[in-house]
GUDOVO-770405 format. One line per 2 residues: number of its first residue (from 1); their letters; for each residue x negated, y negated, z negated of C-alpha. Coordinates in steps of 0.02 Angstrom, whole numbers, always signed. Last residue first. Example, Ala and Ser with C-alpha at 12.3 -4.5 7.8 and 13.67 -1.06 7.14 Angstrom:
! GUDOVO-770405
2) SA) -684 +53 -357 | -615 +225 -390
This chain:
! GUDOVO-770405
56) XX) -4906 +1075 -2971 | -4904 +877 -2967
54) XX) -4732 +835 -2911 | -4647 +953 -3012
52) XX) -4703 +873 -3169 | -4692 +711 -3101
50) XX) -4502 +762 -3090 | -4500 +837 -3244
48) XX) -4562 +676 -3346 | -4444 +563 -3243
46) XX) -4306 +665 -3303 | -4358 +667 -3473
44) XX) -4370 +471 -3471 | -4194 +476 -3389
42) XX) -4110 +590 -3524 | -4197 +481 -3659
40) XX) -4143 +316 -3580 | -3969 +386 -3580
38) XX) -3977 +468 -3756 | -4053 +285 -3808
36) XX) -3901 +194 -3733 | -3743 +307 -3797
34) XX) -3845 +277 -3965 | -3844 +91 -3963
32) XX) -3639 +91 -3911 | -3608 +219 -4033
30) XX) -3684 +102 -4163 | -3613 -53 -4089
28) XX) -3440 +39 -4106 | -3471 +65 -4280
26) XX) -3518 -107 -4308 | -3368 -171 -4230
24) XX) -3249 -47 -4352 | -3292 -97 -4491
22) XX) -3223 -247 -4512 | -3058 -189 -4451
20) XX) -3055 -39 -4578 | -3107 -130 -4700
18) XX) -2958 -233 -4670 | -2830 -99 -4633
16) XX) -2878 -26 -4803 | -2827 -200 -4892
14) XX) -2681 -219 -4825 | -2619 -27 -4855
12) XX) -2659 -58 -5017 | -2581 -208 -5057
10) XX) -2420 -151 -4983 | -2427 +14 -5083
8) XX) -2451 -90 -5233 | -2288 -196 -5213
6) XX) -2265 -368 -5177 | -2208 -509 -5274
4) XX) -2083 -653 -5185 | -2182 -805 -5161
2) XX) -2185 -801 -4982 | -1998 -772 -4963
């Protein structure tokens, strides 16, 4: 059974389904690192307007 030759589409599909697994963890770090910085950012702002406020 393991020795029987397989098609083109199967190769294919195999191989797309691995890039698309190794891929996909750096992707998600990416989000992951950019989900963090807009937070930061927001809070930094936030912190900015509320001295801001404080001081007039």
């Amino acid at each position: 059974m393991l020795s029987r030759p397989r098609s083109l589409l199967f190769w294919l599909v195999l191989i797309i389904l691995l890039y698309i697994i190794a891929t996909a963890p750096t992707e998600l770090a990416h989000a992951v690192l950019a989900l963090a910085r807009g937070i930061r950012q927001f809070f930094d702002s936030l912190d900015i307007l509320i001295d801001t406020l404080e001081r007039s």
